[in-house]
TORKOL-4160 file (C-alpha; in steps of 0.2 Angstrom, whole numbers, padded with zeros to 4 digits, m for minus):
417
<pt num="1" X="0294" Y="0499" Z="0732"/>
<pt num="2" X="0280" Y="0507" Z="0721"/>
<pt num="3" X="0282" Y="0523" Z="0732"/>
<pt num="4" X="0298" Y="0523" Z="0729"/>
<pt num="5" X="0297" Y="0521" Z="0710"/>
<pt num="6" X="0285" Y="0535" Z="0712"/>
<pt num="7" X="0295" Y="0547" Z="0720"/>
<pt num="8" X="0311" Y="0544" Z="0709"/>
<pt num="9" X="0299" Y="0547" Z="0693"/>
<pt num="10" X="0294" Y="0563" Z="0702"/>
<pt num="11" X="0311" Y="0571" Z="0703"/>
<pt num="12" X="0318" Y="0564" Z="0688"/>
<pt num="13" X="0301" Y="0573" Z="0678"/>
<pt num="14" X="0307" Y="0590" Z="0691"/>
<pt num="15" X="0325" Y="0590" Z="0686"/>
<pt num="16" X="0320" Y="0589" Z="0666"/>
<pt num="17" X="0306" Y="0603" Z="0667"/>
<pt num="18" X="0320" Y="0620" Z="0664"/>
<pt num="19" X="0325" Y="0608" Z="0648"/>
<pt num="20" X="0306" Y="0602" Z="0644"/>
<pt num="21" X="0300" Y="0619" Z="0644"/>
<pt num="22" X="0316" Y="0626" Z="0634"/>
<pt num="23" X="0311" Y="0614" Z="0618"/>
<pt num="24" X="0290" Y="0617" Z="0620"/>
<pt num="25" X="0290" Y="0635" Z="0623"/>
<pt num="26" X="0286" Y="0647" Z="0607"/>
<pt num="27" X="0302" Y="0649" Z="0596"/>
<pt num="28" X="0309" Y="0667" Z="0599"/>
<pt num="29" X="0303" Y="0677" Z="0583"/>
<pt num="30" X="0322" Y="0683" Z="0574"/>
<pt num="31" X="0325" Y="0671" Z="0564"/>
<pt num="32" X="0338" Y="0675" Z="0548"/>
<pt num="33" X="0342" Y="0666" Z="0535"/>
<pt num="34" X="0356" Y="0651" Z="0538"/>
<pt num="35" X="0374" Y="0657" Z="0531"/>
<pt num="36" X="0373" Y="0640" Z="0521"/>
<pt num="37" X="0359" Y="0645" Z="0509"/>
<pt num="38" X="0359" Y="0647" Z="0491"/>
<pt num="39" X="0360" Y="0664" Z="0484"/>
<pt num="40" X="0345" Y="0673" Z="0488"/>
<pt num="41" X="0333" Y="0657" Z="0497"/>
<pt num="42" X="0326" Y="0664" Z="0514"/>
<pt num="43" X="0325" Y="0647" Z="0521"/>
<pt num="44" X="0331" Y="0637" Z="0530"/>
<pt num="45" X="0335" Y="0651" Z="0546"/>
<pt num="46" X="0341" Y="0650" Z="0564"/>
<pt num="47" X="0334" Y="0660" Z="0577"/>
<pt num="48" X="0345" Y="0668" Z="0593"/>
<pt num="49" X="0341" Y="0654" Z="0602"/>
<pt num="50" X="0349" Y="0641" Z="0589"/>
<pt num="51" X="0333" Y="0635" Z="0581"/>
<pt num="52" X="0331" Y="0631" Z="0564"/>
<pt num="53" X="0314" Y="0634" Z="0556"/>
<pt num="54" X="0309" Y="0626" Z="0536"/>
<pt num="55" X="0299" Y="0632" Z="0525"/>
<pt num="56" X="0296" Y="0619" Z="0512"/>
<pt num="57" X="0282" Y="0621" Z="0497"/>
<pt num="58" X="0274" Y="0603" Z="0497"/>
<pt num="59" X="0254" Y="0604" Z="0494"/>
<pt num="60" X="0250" Y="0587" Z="0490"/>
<pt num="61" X="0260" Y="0580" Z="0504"/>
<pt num="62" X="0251" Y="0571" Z="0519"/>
<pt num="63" X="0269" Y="0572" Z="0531"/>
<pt num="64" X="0284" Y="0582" Z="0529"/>
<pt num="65" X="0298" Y="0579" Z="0544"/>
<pt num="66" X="0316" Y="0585" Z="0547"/>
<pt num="67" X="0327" Y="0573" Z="0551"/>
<pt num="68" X="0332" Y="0585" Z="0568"/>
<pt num="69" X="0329" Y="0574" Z="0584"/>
<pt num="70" X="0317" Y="0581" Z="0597"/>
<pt num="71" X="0300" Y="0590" Z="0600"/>
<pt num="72" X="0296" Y="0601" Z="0584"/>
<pt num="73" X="0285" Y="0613" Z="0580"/>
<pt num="74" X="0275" Y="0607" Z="0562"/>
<pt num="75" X="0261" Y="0617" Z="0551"/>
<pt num="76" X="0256" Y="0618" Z="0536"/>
<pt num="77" X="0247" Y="0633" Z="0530"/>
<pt num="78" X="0232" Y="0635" Z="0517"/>
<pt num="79" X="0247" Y="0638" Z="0501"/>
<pt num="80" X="0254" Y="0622" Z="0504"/>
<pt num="81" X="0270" Y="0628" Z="0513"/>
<pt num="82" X="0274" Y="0618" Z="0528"/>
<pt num="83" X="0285" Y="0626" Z="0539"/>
<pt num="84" X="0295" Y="0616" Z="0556"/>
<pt num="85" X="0304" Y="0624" Z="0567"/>
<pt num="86" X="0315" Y="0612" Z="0578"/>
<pt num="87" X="0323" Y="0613" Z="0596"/>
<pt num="88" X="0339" Y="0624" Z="0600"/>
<pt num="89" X="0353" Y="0615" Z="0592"/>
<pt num="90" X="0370" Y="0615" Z="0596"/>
<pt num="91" X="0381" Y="0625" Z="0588"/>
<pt num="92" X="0390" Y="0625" Z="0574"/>
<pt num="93" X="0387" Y="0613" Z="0558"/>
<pt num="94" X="0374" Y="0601" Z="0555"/>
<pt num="95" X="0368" Y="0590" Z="0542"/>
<pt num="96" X="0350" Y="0584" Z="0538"/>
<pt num="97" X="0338" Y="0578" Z="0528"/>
<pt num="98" X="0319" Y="0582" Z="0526"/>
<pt num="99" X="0307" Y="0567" Z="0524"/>
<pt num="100" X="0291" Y="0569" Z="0514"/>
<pt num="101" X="0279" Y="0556" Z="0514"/>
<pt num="102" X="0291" Y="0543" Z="0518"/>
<pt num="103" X="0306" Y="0550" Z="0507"/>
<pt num="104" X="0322" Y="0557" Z="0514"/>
<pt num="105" X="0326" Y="0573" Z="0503"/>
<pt num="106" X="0339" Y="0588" Z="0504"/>
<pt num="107" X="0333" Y="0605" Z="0505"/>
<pt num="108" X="0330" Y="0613" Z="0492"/>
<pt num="109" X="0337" Y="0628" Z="0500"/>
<pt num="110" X="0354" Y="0625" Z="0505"/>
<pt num="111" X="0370" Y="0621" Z="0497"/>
<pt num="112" X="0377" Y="0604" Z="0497"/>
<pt num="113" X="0389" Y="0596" Z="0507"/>
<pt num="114" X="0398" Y="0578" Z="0505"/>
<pt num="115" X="0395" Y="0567" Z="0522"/>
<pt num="116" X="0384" Y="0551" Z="0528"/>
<pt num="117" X="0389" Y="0545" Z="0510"/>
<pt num="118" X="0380" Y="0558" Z="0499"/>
<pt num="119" X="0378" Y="0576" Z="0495"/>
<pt num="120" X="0364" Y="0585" Z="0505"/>
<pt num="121" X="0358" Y="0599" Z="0515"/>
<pt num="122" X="0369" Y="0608" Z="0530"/>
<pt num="123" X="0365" Y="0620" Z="0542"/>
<pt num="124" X="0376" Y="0631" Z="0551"/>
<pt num="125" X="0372" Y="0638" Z="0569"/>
<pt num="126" X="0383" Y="0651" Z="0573"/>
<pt num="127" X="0397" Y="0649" Z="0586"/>
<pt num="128" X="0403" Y="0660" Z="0600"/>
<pt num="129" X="0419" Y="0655" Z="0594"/>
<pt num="130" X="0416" Y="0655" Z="0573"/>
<pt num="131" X="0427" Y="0671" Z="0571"/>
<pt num="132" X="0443" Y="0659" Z="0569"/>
<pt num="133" X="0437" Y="0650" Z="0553"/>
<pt num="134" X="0426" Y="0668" Z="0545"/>
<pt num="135" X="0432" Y="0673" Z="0529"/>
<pt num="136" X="0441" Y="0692" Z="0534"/>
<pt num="137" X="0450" Y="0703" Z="0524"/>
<pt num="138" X="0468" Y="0695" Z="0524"/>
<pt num="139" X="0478" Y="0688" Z="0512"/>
<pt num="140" X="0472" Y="0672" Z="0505"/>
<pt num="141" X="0477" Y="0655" Z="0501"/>
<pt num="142" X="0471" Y="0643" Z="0485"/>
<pt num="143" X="0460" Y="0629" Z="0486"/>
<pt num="144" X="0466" Y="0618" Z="0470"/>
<pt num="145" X="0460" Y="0602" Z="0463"/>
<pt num="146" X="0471" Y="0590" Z="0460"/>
<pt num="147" X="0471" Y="0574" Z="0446"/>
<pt num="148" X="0482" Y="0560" Z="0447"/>
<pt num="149" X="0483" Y="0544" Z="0440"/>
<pt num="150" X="0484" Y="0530" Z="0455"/>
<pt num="151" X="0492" Y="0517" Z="0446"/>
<pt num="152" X="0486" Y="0504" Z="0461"/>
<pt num="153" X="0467" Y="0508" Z="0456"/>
<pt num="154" X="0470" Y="0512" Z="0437"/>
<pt num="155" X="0460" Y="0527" Z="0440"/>
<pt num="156" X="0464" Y="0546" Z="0439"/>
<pt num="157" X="0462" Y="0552" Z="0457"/>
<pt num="158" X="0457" Y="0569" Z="0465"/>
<pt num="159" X="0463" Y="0578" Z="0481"/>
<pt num="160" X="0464" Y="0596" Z="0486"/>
<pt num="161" X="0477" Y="0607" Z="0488"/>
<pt num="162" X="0479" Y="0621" Z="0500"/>
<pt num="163" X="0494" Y="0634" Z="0496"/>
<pt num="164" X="0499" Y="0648" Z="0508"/>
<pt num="165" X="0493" Y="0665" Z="0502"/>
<pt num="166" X="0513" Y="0671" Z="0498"/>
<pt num="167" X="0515" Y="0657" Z="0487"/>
<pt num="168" X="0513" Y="0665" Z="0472"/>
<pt num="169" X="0526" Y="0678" Z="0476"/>
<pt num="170" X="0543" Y="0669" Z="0479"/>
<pt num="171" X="0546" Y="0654" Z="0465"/>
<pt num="172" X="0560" Y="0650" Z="0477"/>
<pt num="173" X="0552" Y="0644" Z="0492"/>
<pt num="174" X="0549" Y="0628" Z="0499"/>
<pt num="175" X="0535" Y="0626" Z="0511"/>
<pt num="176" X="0530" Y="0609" Z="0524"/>
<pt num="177" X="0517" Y="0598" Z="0519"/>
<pt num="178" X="0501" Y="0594" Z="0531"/>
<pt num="179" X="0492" Y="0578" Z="0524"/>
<pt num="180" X="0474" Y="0581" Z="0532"/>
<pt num="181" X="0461" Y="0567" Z="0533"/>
<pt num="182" X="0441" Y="0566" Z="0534"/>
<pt num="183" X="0431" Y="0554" Z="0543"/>
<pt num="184" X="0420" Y="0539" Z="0534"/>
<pt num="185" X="0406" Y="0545" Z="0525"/>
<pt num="186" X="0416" Y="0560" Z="0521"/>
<pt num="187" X="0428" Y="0565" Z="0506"/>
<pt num="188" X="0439" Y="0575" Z="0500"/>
<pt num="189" X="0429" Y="0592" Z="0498"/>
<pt num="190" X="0425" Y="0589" Z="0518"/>
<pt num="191" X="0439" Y="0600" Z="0526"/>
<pt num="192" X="0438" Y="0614" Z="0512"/>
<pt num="193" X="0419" Y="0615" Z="0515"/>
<pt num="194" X="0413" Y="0607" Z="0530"/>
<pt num="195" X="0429" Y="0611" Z="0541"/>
<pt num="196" X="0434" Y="0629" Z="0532"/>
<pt num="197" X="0454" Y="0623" Z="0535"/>
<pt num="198" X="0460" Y="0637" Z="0521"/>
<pt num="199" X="0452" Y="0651" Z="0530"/>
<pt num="200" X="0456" Y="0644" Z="0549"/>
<pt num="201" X="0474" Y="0644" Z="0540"/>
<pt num="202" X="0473" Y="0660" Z="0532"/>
<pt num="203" X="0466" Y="0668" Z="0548"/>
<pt num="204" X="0483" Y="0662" Z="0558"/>
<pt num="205" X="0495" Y="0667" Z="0545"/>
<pt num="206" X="0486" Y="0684" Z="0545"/>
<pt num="207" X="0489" Y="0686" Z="0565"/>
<pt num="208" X="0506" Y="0678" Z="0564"/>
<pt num="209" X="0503" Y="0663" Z="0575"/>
<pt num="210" X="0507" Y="0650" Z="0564"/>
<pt num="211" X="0521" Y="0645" Z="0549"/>
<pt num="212" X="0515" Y="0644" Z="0531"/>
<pt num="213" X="0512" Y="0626" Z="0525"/>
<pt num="214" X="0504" Y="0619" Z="0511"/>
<pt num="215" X="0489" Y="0607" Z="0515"/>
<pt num="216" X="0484" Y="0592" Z="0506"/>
<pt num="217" X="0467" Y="0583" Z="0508"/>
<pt num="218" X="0466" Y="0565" Z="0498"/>
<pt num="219" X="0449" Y="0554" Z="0500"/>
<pt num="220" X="0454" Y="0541" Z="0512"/>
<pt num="221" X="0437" Y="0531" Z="0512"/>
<pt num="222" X="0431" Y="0517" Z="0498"/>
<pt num="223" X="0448" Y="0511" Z="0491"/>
<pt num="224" X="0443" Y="0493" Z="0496"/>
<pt num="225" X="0449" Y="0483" Z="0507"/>
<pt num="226" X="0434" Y="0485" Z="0519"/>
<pt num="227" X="0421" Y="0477" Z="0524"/>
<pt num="228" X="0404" Y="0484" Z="0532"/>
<pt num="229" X="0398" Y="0474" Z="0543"/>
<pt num="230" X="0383" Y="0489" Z="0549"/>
<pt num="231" X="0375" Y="0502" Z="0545"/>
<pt num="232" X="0381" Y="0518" Z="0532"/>
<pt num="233" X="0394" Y="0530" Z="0538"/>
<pt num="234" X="0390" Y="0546" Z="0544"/>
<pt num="235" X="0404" Y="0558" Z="0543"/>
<pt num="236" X="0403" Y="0573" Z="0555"/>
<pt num="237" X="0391" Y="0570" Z="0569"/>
<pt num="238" X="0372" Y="0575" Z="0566"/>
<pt num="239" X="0369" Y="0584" Z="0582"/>
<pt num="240" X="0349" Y="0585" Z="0577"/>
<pt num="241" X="0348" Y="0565" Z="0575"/>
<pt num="242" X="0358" Y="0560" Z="0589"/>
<pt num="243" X="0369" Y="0549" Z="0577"/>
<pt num="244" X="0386" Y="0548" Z="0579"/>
<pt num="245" X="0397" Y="0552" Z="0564"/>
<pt num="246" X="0413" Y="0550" Z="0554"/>
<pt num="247" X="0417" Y="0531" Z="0560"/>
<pt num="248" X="0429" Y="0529" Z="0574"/>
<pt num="249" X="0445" Y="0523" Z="0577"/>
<pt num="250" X="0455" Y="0507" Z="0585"/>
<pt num="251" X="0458" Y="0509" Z="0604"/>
<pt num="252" X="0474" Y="0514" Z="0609"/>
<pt num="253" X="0487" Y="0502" Z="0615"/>
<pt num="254" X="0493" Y="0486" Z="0605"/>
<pt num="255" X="0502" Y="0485" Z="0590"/>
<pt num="256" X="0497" Y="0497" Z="0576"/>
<pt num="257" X="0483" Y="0489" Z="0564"/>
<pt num="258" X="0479" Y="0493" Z="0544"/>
<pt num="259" X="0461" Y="0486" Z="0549"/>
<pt num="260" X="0453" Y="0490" Z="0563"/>
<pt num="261" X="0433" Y="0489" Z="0569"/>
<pt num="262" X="0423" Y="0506" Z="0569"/>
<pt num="263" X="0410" Y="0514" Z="0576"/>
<pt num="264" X="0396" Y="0510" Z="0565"/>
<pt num="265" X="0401" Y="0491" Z="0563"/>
<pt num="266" X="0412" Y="0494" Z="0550"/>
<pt num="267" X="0429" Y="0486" Z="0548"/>
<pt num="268" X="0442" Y="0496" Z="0541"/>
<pt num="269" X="0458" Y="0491" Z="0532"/>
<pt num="270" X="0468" Y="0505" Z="0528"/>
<pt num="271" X="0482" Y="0496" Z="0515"/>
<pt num="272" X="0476" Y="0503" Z="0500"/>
<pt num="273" X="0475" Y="0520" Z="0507"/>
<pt num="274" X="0492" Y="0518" Z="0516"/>
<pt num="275" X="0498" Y="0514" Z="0496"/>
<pt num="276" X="0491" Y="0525" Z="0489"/>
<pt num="277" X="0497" Y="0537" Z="0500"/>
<pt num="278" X="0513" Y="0533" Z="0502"/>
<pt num="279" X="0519" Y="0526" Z="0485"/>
<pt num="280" X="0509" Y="0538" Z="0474"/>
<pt num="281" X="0502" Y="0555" Z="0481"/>
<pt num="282" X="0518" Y="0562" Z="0492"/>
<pt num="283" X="0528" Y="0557" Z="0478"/>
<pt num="284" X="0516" Y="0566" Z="0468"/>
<pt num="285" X="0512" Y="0583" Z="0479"/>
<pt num="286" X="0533" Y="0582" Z="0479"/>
<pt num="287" X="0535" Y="0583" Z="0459"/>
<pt num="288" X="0521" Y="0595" Z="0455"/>
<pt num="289" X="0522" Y="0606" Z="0472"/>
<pt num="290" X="0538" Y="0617" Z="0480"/>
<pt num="291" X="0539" Y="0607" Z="0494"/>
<pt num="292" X="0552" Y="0603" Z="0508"/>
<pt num="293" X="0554" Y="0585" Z="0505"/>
<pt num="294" X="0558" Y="0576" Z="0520"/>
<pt num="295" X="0554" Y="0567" Z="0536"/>
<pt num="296" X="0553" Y="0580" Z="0545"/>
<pt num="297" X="0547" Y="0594" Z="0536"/>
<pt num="298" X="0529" Y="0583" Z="0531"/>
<pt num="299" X="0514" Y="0581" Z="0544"/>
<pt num="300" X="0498" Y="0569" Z="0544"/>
<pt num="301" X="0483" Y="0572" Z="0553"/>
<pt num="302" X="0464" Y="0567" Z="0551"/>
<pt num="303" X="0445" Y="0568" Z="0559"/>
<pt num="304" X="0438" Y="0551" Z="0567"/>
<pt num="305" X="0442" Y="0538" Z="0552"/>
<pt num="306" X="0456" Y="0551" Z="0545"/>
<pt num="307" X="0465" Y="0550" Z="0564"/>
<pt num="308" X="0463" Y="0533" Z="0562"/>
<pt num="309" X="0472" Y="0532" Z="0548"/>
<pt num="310" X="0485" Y="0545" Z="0556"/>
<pt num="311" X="0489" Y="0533" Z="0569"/>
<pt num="312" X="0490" Y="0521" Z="0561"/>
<pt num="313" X="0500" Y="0525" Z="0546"/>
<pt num="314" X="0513" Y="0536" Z="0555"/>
<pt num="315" X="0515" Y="0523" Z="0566"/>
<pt num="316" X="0522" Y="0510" Z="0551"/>
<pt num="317" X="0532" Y="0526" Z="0543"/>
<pt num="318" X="0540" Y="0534" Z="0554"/>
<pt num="319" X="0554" Y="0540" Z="0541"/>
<pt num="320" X="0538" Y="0549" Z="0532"/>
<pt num="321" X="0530" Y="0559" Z="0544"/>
<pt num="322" X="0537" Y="0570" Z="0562"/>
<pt num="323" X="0521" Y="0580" Z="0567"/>
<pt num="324" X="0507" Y="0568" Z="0571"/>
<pt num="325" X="0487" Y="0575" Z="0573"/>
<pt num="326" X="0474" Y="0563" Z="0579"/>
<pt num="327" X="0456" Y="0572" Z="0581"/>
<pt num="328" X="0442" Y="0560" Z="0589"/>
<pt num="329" X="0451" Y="0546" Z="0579"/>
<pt num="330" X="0460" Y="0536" Z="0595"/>
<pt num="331" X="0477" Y="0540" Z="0605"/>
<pt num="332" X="0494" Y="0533" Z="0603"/>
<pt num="333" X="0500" Y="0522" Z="0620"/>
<pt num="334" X="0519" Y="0521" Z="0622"/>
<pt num="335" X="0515" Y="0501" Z="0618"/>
<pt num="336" X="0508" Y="0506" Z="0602"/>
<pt num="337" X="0527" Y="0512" Z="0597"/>
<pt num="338" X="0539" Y="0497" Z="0594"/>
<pt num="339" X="0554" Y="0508" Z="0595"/>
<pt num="340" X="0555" Y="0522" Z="0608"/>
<pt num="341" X="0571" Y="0529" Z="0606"/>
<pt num="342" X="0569" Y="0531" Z="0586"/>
<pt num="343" X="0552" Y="0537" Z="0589"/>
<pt num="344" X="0559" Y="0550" Z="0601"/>
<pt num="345" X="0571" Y="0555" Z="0589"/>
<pt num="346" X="0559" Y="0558" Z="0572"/>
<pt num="347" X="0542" Y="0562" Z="0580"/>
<pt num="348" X="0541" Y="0579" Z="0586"/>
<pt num="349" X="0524" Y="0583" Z="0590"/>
<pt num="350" X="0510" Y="0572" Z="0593"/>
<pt num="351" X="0493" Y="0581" Z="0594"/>
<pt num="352" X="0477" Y="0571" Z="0601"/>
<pt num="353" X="0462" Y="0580" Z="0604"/>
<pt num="354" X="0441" Y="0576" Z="0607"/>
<pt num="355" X="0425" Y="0583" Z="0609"/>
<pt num="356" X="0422" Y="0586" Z="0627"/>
<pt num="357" X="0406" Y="0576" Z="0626"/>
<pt num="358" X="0415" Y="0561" Z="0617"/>
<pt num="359" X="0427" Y="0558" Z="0635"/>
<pt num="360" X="0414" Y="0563" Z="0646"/>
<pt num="361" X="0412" Y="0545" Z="0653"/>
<pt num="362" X="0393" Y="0546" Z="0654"/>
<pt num="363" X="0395" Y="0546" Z="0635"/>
<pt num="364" X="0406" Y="0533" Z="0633"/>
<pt num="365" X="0393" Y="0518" Z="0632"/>
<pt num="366" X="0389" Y="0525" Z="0617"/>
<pt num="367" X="0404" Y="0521" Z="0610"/>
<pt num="368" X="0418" Y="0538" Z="0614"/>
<pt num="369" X="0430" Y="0538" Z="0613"/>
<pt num="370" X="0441" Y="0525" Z="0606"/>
<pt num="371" X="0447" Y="0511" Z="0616"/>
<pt num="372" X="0460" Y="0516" Z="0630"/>
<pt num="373" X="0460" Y="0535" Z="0639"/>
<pt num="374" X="0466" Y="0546" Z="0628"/>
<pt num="375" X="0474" Y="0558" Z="0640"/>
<pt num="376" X="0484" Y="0545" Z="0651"/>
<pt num="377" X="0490" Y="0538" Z="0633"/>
<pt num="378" X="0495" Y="0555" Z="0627"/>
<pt num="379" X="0503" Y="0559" Z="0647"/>
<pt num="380" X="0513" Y="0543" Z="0645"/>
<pt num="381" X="0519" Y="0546" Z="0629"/>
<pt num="382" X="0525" Y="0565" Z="0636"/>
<pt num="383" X="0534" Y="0557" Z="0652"/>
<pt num="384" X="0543" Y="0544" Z="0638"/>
<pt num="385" X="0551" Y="0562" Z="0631"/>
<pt num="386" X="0537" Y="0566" Z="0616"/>
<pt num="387" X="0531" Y="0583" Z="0614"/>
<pt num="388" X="0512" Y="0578" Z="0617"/>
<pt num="389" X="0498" Y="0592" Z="0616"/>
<pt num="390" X="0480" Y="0586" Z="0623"/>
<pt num="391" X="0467" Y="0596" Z="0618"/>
<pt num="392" X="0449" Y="0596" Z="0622"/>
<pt num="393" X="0435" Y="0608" Z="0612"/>
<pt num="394" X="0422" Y="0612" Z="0624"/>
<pt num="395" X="0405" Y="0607" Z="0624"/>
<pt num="396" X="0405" Y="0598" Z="0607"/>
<pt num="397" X="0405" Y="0580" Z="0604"/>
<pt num="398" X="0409" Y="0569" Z="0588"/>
<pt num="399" X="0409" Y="0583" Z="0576"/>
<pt num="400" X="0414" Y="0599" Z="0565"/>
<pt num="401" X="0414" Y="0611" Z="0579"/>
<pt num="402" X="0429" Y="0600" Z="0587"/>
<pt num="403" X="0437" Y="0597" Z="0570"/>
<pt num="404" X="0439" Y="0615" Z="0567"/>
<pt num="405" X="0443" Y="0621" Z="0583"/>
<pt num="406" X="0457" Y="0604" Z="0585"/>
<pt num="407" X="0463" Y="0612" Z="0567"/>
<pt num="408" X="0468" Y="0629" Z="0573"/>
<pt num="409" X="0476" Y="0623" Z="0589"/>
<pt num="410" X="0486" Y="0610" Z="0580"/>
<pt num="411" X="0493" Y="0623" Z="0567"/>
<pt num="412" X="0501" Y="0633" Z="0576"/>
<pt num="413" X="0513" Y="0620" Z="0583"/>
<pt num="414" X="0518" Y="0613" Z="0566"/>
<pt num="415" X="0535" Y="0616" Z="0559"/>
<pt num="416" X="0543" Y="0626" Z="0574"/>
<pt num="417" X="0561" Y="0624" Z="0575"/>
């Protein structure tokens, strides 16, 4: 048996070595500054090989860590400056934290970003893929802000407003409206910064592959109504930490609930949201914005918590929404919809999408994805006469990479005759 133990510890140690040796051998030396930066700060960087390398000034400190998972590369040298350089990282965006002496602090170099429930430091590692969400020389929408007054909370709210680059030009035109939801420990500023959902938009109006619509992005999370029964959210995934992130969603299959328990051990209960949404801010994006209002001329998707609250809010309002877009935040099952032929009539798309690391099943005891398969939901949903679309981003998990890339597929099937 020992011999046996043995031998197995042998090949499992063979089989890691390539990825061993990948993490622990010298970083390769080209490192540039991250595109998330502030103006003129040289650190953080990223490397060719996806590394990212800090240089933080801390003379009288006796520790300073990133909150990147993995074997790191730490000096300090004879100015005080400590620099870590980490392991390849994923691509795409990444948030962290550096901790010196025991406290967790943001960069100092980098801008900030809104997820895991504050503001602090991102990193970007560029994408094979990124050109669909770089800022080009098209035409260009506007990013507004937006106050309200939510008579429910007794408290002037904000969202963002996304309009189309041409609609400035034509005070006569009407345009469709995409609700668009972040994930728990996010807000509203998530998909104009995090997710770049104006430029991906802007970059398909420029190439024709999509019709113009007007965006808006609410904050869905910390209305009340919920109780935390865990740790803090975490928005988008932290690929360095191994965390998962914005909190997830109900399995599929029963009857649609305003509460539902979340990765993360939260329990979520959406009714404050769902009023506020319904009751205050369409009727609000109607009276302020040229809009086309009706049923099927207005869309709702989200991220994680944000599908969550697609699903189940367009499930209790199908006279609100047609075009349905749930990105790692659950599926819909055809026993989910209490009335087929009236949900065949007014829903015209549904949209699911993942990460391919949240449905690979040797991820899924680790919580992904959410409840019943997602693909054999979306597949029954199809053969009961819904346009379904299954979409899967490769080689990402439960994060912005897969958000982005599920935004610029879903867009271009909105609003087609």
């Amino acid at each position: 048996m020992r011999t046996t133990l043995l031998s197995l510890a042998l090949l499992l140690l063979i089989a890691d070595l390539p990825a061993w040796a990948q993490t622990t051998r010298p970083a390769v030396e080209d490192f540039k500054p991250s595109s998330l930066n502030q103006g003129g700060k040289q650190y953080p960087q990223i490397n060719s090989e996806g590394r990212a390398r800090f240089r933080i000034m801390a003379p009288q400190a006796q520790s300073v860590k990133s909150s990147f998972s993995g074997p790191t590369q730490i000096t300090k040298g004879d100015d005080g400056a400590w620099i870590i350089t980490t392991r390849p990282l994923d691509e795409g965006f990444h948030y962290y934290t550096l901790n010196i002496d025991g406290a967790d602090v943001p960069d100092p170099g980098t801008l900030f970003f809104y997820g895991a429930g504050r503001w602090g430091s991102a990193i970007e590692v560029p994408a094979k893929d990124q050109d669909f969400y770089q800022l080009k020389d098209v035409p260009h929408g506007q990013l507004r802000q937006d106050l309200y007054f939510s008579k429910s909370t007794n408290a002037v709210r904000r969202c963002f407003v996304y309009t189309p680059p041409d609609y400035e030009k034509d005070p006569s035109k009407r345009y469709p409206v995409l609700y668009l939801q972040h994930g728990a420990g996010e807000d509203e500023t998530g998909w104009g910064n995090q997710g770049h959902a104006g430029l991906i938009i802007d970059n398909l109006l420029a190439e024709g592959k999509c019709k113009p619509f007007i965006i808006v992005m609410d904050n869905g999370g910390g209305i009340g109504g919920g109780a935390r029964r865990g740790g803090p959210g975490r928005g988008a995934a932290n690929r360095g930490t191994g965390q998962p992130g914005g909190a997830a969603g109900p399995g599929a299959g029963g009857p649609p609930r305003r509460g539902a328990a979340g990765r993360g051990g939260f329990a979520f209960n959406f009714n404050a949201f769902e009023h506020i949404l319904i009751d205050e801010l369409i009727p609000h994006i109607d009276s302020t914005y040229r809009t086309i209002a009706d049923q099927p001329h207005r869309a709702m998707a989200g991220l994680s918590m944000g599908g969550m609250q697609t699903r189940t809010i367009s499930l209790a309002h199908l006279d609100t929404f047609s075009q349905i877009g749930i990105f790692s935040g659950g599926s819909i099952a055809p026993s989910d919809v209490s009335d087929m032929t009236a949900y065949r009539q007014k829903v015209k798309l549904v949209f699911v999408s993942y990460g391919s690391r949240e449905v690979d099943p040797a991820n899924r005891r680790r919580g992904g994805p959410f409840g019943a398969d997602p693909k054999a939901n979306t597949d029954a949903l199809k053969e009961a006469g819904i346009n379904t679309h299954y979409y899967i981003s490769p080689q990402t998990a439960h994060e912005w990479q897969s958000w982005r890339r599920s935004l610029h597929e879903f867009a271009p099937l909105l609003f087609q005759e």
